[in-house]
C-alpha angles and dihedrals in degrees: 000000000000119000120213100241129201140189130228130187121208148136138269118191080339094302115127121245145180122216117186108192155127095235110122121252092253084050096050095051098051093056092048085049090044094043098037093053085046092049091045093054093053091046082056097052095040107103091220103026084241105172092216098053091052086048096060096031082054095049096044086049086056091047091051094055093037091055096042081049095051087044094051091042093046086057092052106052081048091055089051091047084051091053097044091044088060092041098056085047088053104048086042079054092051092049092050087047117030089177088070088067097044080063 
């Protein structure tokens, strides 16, 4: 399976990158807006605007939301087990039992 690939060229915190990928335009810009406003509120916050200290505030502040995110959505999917766990129980129940449905 082969992916058509292309390559962008834009800026983070006005340094120059490349991007090859088979992201769609629409896609792509929203990651360079995402990244570069992240990137401009840790060049902010950093004492001395040093680029490598934004890079890695901003990193740790992705990971952070990427890690809360996996965490919320991992709660979820168990709630649903739960309920379809309890589903399936019930409707075994309602099978064992018709009277359970006439009610």
């Amino acid at each position: 399976m082969t992916s058509d690939k292309k390559t962008y060229n834009f800026l983070i915190a006005g340094v120059p990158y490349k991007l090859k990928t088979s992201h769609d335009d629409a896609t792509v810009q929203e990651l360079v807006e995402f990244v570069n406003n992240k990137m401009n509120q840790a060049m902010s916050l950093t004492k001395n605007g040093s680029f490598q200290n934004a890079a890695v505030l901003t990193a740790m502040n992705l990971a952070e939301e990427l890690i809360l995110l996996k965490r919320k959505a991992h709660r979820e999917l168990e709630k649903l087990e739960e309920k379809a766990l309890q589903l399936s129980m019930d409707l075994e129940n309602s099978k064992n039992n018709p009277k359970v449905l006439n009610n």
